[in-house]
Jmol script that loads the backbone (N, CA, C; Angstrom):
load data "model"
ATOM      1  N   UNK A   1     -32.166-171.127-105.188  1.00  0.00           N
ATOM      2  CA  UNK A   1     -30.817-171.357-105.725  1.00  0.00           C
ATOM      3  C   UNK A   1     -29.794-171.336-104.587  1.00  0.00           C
ATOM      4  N   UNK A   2     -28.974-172.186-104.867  1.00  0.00           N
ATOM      5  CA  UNK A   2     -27.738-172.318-103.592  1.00  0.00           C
ATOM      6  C   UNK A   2     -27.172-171.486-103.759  1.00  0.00           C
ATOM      7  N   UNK A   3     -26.481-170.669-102.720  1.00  0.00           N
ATOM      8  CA  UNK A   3     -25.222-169.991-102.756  1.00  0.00           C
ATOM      9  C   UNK A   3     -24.055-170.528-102.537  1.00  0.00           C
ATOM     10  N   UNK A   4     -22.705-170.669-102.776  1.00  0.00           N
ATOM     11  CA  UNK A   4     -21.885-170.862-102.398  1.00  0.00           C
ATOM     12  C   UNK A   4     -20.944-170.044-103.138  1.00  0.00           C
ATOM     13  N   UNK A   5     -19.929-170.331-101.668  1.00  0.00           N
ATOM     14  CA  UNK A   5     -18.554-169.198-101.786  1.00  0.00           C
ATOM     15  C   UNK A   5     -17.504-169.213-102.748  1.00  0.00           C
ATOM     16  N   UNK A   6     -16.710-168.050-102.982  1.00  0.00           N
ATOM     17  CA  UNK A   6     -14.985-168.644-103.992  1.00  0.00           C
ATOM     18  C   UNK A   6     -14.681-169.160-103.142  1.00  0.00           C
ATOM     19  N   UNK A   7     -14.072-170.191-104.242  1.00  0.00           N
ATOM     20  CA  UNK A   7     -12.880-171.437-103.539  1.00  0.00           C
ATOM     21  C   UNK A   7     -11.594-170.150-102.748  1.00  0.00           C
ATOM     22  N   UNK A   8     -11.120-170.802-101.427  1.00  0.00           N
ATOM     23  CA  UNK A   8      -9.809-170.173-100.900  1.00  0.00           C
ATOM     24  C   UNK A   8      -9.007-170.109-102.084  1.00  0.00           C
ATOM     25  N   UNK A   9      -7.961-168.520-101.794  1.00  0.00           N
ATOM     26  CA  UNK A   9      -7.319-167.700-102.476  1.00  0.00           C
ATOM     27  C   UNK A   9      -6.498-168.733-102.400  1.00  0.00           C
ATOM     28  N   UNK A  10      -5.633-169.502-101.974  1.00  0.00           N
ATOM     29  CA  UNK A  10      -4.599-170.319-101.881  1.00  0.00           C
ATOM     30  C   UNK A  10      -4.784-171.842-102.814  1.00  0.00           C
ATOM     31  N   UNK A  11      -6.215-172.184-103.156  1.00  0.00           N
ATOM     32  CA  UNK A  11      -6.493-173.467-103.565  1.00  0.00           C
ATOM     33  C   UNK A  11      -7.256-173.080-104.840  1.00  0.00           C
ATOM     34  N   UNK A  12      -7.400-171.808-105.534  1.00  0.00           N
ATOM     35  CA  UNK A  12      -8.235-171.489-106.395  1.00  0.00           C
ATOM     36  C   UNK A  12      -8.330-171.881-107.574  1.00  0.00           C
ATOM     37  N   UNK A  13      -9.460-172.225-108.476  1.00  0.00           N
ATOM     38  CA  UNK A  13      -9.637-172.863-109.685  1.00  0.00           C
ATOM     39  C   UNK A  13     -10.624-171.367-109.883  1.00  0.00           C
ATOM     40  N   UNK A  14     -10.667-171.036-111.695  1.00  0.00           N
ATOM     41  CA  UNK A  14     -11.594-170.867-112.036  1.00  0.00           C
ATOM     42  C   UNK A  14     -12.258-170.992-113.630  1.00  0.00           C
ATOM     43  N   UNK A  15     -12.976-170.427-114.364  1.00  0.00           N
ATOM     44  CA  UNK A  15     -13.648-171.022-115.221  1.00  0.00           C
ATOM     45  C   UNK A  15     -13.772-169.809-115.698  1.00  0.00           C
ATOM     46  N   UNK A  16     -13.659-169.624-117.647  1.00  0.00           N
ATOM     47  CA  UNK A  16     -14.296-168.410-118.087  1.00  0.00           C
ATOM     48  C   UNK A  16     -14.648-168.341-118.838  1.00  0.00           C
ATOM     49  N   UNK A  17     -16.095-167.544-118.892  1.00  0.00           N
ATOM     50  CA  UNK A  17     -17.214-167.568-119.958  1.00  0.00           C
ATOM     51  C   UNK A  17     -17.166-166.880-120.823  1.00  0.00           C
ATOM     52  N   UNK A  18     -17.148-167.240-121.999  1.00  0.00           N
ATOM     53  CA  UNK A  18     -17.250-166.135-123.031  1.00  0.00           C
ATOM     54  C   UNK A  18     -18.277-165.237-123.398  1.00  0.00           C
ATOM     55  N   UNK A  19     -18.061-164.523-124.382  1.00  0.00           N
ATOM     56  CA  UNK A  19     -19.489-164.014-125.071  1.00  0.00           C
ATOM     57  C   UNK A  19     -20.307-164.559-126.106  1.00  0.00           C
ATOM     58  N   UNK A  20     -21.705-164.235-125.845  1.00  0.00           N
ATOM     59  CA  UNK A  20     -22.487-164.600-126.684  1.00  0.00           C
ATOM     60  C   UNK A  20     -22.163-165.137-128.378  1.00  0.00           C
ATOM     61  N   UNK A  21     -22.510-165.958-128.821  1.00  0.00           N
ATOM     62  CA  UNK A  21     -21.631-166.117-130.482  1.00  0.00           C
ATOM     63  C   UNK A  21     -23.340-165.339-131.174  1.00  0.00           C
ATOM     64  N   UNK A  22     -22.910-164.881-131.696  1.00  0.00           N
ATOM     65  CA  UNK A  22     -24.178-163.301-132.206  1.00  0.00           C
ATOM     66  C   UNK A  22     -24.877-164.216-133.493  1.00  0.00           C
ATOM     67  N   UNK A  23     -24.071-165.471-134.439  1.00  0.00           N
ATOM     68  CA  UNK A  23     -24.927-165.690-134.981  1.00  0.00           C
ATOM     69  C   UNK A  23     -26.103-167.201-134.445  1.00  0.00           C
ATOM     70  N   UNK A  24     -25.100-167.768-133.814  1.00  0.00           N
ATOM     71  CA  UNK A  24     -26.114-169.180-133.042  1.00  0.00           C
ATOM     72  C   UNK A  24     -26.745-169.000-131.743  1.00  0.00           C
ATOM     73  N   UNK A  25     -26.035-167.938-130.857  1.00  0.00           N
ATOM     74  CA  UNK A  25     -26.377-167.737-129.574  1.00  0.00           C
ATOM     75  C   UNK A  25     -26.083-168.855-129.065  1.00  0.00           C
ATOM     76  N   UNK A  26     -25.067-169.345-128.883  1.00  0.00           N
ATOM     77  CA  UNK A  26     -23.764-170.553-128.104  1.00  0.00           C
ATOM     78  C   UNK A  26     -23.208-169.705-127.286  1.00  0.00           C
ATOM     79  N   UNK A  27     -22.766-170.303-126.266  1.00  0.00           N
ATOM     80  CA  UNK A  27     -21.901-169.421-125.068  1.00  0.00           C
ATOM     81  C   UNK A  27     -20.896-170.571-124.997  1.00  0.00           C
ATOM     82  N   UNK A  28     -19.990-170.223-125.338  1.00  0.00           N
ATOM     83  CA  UNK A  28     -18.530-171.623-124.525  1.00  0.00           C
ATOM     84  C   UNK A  28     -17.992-170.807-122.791  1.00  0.00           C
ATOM     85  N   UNK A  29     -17.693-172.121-122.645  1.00  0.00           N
ATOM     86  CA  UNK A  29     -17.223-171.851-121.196  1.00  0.00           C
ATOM     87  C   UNK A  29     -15.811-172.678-120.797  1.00  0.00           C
ATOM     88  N   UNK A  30     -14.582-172.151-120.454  1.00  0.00           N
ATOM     89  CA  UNK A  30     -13.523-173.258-120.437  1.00  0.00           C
ATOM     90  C   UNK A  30     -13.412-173.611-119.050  1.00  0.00           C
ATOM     91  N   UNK A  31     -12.842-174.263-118.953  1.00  0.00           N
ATOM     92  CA  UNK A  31     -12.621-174.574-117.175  1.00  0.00           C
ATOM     93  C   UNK A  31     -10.802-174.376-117.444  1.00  0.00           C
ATOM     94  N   UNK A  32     -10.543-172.813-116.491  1.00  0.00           N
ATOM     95  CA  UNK A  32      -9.167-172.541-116.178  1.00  0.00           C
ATOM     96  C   UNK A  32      -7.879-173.262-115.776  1.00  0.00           C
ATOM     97  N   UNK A  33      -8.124-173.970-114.710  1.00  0.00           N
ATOM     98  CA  UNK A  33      -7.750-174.208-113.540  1.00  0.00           C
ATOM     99  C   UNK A  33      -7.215-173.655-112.963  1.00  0.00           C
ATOM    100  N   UNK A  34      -6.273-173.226-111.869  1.00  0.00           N
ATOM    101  CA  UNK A  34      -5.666-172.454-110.902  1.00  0.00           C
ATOM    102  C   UNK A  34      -4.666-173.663-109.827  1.00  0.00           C
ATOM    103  N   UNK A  35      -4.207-172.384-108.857  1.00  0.00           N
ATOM    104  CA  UNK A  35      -3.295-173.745-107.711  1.00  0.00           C
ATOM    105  C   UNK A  35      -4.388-174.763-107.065  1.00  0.00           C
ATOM    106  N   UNK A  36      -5.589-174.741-107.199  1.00  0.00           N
ATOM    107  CA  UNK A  36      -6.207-176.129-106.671  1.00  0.00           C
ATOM    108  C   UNK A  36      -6.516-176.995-107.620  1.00  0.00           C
ATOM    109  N   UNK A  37      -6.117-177.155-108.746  1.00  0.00           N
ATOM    110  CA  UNK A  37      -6.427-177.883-109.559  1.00  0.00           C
ATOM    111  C   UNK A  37      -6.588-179.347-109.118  1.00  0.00           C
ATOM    112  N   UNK A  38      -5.721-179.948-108.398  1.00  0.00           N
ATOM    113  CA  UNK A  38      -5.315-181.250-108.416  1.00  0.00           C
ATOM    114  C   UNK A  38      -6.720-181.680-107.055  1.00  0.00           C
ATOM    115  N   UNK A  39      -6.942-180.604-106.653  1.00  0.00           N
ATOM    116  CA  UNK A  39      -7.892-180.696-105.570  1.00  0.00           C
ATOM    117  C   UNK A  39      -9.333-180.679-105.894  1.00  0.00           C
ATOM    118  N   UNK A  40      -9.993-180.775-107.408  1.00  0.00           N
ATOM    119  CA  UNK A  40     -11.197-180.395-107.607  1.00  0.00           C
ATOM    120  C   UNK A  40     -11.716-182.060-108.369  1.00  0.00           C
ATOM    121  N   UNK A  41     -12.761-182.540-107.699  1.00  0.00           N
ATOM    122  CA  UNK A  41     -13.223-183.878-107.622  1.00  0.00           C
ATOM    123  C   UNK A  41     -14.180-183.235-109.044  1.00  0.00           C
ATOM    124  N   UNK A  42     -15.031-182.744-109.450  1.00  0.00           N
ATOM    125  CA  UNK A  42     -15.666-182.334-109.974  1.00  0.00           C
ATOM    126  C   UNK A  42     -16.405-181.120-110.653  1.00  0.00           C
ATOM    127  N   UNK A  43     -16.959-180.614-111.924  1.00  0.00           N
ATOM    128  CA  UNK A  43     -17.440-179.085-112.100  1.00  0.00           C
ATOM    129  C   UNK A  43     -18.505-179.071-112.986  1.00  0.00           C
ATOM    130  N   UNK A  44     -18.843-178.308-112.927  1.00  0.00           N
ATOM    131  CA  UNK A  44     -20.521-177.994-113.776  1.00  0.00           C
ATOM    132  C   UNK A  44     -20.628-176.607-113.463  1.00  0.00           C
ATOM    133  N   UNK A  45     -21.622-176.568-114.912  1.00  0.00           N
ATOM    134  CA  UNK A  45     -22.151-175.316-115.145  1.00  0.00           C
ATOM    135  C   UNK A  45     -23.851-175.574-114.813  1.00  0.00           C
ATOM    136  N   UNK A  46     -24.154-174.256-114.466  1.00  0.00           N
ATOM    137  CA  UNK A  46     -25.258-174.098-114.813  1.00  0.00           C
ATOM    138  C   UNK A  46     -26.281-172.699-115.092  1.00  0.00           C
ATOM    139  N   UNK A  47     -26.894-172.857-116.374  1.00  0.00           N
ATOM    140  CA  UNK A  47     -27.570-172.199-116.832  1.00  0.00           C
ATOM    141  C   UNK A  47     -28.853-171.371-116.749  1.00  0.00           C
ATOM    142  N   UNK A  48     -28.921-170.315-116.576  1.00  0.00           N
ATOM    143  CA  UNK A  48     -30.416-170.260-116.552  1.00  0.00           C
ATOM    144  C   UNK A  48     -31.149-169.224-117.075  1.00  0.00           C
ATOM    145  N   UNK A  49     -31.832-169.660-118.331  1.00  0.00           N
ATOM    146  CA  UNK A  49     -32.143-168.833-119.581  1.00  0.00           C
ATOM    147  C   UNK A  49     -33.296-168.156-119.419  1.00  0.00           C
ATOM    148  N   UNK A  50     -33.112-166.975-120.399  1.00  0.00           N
ATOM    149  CA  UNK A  50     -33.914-165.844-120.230  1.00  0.00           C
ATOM    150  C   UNK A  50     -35.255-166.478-120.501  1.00  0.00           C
ATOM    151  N   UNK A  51     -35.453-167.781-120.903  1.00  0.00           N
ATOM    152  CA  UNK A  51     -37.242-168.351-120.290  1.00  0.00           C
ATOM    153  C   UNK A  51     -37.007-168.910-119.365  1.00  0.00           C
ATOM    154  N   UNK A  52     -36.241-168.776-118.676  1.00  0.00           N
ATOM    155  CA  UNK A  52     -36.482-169.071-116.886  1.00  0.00           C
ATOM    156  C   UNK A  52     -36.027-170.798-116.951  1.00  0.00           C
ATOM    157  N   UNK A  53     -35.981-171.335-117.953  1.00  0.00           N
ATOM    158  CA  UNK A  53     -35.451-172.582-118.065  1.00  0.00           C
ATOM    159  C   UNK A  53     -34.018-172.710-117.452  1.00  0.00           C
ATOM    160  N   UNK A  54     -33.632-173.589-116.583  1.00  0.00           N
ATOM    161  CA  UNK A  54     -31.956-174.028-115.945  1.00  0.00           C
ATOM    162  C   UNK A  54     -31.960-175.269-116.140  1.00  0.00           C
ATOM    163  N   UNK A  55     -30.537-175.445-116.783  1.00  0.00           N
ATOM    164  CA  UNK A  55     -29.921-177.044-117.145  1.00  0.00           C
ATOM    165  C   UNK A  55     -28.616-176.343-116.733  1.00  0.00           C
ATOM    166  N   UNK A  56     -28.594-177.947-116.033  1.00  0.00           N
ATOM    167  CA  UNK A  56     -26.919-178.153-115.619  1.00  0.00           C
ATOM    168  C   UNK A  56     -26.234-179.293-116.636  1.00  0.00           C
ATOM    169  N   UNK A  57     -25.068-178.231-116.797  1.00  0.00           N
ATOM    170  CA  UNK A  57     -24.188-179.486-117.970  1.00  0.00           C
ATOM    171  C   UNK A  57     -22.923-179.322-117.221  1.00  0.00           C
ATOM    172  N   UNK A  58     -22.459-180.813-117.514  1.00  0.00           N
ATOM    173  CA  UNK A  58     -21.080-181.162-116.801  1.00  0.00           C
ATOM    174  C   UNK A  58     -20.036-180.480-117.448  1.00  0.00           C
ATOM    175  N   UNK A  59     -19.013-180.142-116.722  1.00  0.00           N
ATOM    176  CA  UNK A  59     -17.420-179.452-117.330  1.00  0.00           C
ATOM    177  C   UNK A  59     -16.479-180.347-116.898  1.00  0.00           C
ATOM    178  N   UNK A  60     -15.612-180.839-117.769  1.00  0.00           N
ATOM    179  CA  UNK A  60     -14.811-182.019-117.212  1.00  0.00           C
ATOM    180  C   UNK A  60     -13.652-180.584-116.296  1.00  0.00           C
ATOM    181  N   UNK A  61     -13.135-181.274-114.784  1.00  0.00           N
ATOM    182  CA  UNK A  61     -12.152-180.066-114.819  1.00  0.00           C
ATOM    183  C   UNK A  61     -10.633-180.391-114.854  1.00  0.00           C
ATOM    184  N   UNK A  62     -10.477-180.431-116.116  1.00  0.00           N
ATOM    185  CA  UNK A  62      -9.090-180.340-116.342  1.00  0.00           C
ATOM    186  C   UNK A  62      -9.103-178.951-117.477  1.00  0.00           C
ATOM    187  N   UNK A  63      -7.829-178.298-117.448  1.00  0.00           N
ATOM    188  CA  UNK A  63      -7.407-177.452-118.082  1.00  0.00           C
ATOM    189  C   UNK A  63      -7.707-177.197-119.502  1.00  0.00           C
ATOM    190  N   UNK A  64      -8.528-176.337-120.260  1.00  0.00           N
ATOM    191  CA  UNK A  64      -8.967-175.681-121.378  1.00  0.00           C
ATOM    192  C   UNK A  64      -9.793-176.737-121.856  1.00  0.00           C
ATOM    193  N   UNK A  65     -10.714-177.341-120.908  1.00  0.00           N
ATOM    194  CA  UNK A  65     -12.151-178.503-121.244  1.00  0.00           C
ATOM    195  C   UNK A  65     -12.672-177.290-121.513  1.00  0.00           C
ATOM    196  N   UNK A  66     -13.641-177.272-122.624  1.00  0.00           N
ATOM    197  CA  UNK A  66     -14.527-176.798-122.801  1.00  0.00           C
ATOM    198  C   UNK A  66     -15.936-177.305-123.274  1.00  0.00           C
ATOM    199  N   UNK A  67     -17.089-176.413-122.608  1.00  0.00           N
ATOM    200  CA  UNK A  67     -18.175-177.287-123.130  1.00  0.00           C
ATOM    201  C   UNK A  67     -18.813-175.498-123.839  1.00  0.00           C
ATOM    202  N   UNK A  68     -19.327-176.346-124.448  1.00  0.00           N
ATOM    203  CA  UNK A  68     -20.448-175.032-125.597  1.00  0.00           C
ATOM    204  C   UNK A  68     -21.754-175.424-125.494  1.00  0.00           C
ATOM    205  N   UNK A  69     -22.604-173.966-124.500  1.00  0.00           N
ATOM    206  CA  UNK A  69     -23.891-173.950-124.025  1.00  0.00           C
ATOM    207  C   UNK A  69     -25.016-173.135-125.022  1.00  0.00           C
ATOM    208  N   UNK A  70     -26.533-173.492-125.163  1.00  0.00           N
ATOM    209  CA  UNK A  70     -27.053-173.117-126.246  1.00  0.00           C
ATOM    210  C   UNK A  70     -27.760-171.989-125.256  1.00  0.00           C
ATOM    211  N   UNK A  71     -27.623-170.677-125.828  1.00  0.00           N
ATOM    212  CA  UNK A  71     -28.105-169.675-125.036  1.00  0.00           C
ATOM    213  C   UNK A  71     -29.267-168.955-125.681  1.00  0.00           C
ATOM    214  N   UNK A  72     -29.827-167.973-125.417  1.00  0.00           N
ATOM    215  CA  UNK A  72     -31.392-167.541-125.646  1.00  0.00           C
ATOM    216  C   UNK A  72     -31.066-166.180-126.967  1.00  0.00           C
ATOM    217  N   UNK A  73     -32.412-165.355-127.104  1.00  0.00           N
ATOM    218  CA  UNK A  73     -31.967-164.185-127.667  1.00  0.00           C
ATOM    219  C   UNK A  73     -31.821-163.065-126.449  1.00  0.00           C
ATOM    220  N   UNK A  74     -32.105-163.695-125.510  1.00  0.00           N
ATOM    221  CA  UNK A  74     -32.488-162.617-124.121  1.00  0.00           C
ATOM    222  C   UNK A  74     -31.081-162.900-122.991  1.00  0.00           C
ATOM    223  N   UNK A  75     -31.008-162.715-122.270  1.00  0.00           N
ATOM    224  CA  UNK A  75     -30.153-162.682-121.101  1.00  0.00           C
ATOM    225  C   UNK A  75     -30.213-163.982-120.332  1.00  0.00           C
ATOM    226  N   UNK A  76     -29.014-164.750-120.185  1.00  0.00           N
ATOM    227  CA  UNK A  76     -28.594-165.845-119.457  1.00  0.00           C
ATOM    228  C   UNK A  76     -27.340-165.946-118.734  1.00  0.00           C
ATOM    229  N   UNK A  77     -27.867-166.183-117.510  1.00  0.00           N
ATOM    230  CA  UNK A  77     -27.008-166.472-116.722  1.00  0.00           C
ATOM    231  C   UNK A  77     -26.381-168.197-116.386  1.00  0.00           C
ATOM    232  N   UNK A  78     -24.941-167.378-116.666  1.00  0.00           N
ATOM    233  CA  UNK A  78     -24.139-168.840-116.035  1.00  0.00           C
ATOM    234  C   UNK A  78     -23.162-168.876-114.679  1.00  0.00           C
ATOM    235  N   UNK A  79     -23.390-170.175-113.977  1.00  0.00           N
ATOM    236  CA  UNK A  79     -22.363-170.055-112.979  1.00  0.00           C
ATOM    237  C   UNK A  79     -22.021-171.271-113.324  1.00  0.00           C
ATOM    238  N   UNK A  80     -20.542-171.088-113.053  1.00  0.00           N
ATOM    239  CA  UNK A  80     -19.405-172.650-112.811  1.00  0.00           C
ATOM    240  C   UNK A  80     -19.433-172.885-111.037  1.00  0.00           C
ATOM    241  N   UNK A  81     -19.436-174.065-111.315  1.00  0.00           N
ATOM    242  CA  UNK A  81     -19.334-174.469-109.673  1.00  0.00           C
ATOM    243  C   UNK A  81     -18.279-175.972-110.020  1.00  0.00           C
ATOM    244  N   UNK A  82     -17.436-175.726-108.692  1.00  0.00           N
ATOM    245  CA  UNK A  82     -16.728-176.786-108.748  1.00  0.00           C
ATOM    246  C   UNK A  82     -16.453-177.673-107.486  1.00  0.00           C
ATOM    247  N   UNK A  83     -16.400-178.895-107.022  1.00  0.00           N
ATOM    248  CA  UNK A  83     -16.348-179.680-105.800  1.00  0.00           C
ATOM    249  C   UNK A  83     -15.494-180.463-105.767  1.00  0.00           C
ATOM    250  N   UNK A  84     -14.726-179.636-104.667  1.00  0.00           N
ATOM    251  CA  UNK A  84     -13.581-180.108-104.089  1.00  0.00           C
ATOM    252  C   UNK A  84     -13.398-181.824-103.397  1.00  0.00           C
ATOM    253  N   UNK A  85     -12.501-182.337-103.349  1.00  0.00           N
ATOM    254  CA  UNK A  85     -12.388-183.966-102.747  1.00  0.00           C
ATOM    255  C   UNK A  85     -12.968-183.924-101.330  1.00  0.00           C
ATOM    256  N   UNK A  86     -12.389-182.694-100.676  1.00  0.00           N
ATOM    257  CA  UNK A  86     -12.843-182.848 -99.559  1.00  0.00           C
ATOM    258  C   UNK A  86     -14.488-182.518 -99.164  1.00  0.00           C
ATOM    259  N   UNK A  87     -15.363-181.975 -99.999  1.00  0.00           N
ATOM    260  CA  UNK A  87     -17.061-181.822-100.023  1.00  0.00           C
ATOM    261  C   UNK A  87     -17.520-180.514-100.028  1.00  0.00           C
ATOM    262  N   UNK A  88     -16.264-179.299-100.161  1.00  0.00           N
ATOM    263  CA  UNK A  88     -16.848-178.659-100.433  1.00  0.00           C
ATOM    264  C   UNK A  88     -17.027-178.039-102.034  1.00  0.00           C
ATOM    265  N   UNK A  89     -18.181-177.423-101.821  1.00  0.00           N
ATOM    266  CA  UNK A  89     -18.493-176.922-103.360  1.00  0.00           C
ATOM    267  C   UNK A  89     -18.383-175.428-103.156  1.00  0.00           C
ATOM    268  N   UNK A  90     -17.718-174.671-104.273  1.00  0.00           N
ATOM    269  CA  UNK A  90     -17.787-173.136-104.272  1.00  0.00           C
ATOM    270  C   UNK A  90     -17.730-173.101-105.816  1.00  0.00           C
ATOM    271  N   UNK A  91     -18.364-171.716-106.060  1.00  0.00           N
ATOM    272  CA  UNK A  91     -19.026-171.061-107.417  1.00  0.00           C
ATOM    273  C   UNK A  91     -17.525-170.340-107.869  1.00  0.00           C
ATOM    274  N   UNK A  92     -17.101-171.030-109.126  1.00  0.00           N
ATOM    275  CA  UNK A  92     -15.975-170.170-109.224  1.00  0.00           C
ATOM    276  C   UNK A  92     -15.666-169.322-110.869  1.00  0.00           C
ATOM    277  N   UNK A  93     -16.811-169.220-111.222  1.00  0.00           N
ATOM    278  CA  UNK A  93     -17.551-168.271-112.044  1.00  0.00           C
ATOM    279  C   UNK A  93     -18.758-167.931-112.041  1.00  0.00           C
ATOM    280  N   UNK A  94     -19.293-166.750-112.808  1.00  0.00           N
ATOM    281  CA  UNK A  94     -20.499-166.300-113.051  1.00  0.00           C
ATOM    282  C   UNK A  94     -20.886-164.768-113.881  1.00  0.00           C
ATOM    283  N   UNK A  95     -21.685-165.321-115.461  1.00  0.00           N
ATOM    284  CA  UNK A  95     -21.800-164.355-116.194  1.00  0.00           C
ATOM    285  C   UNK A  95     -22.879-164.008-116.422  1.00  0.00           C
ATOM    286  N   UNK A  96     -23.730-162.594-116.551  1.00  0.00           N
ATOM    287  CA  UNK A  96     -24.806-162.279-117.096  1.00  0.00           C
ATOM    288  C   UNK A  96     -24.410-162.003-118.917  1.00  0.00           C
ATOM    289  N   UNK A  97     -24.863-163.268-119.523  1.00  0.00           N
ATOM    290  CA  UNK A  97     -24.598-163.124-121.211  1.00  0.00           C
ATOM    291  C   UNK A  97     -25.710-163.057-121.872  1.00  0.00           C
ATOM    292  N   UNK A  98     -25.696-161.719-122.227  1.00  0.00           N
ATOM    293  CA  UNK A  98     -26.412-161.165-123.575  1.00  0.00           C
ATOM    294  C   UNK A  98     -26.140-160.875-124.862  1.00  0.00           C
ATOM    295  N   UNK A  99     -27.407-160.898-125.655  1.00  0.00           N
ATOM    296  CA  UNK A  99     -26.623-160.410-127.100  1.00  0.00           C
ATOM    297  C   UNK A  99     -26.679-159.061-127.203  1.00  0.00           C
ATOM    298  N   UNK A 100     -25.826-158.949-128.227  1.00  0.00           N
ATOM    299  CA  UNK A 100     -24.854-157.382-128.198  1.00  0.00           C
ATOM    300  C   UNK A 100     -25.958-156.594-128.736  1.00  0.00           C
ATOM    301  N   UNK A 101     -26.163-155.383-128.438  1.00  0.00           N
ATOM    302  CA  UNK A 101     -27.012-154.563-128.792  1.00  0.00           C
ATOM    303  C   UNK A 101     -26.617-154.395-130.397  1.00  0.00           C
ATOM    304  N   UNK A 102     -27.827-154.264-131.604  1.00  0.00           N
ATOM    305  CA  UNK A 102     -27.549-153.923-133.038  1.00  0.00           C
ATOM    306  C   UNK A 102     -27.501-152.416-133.111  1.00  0.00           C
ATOM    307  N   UNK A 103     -26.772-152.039-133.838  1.00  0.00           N
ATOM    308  CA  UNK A 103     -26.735-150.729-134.018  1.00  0.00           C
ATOM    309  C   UNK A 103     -27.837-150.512-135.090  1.00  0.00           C
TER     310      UNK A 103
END
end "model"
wireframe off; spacefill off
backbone 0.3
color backbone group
């Protein structure tokens, strides 16, 4: 898996994941934006579910896009990544989403 960095404090976008929906196990994810907005060529999420399965789905990035991801009964991780005009790419979210413990 790639690493990459937060976008600079000065140009920052970011993205935020919600919680688990307890009866479908859907995760939505919005894309924020921040002061680099006008600077982000592109964004995606990507997934990678507690069967070890990863799909990347596109996030359009303009302001309160949201896409709704189908998540597991187990633990999934998401990161937003977004790419800037100029080539770079930085991770500008990332959630470990589980379902809520039953009492």
């Amino acid at each position: 898996t790639d690493q990459y960095p937060a976008p600079p404090e000065d140009n920052a976008v970011s993205a935020q994941i919600n919680e688990k929906d307890q009866t479908d196990k859907t995760i939505s994810v919005f894309f924020s934006g921040g002061k680099g907005q006008k600077m982000v060529k592109d964004s995606w999420i990507i997934i990678r579910r507690s069967d070890g399965k990863t799909e990347r789905v596109s996030l359009t990035p303009k302001v309160q896009s949201e896409v709704v991801l189908q998540g597991t009964e187990g633990e999934d991780l998401v990161r937003v990544y977004a790419e800037y005009f100029d080539g770079n790419i930085y991770q500008i979210a990332e959630k470990s989403v589980r379902m809520r413990q039953r009492l």
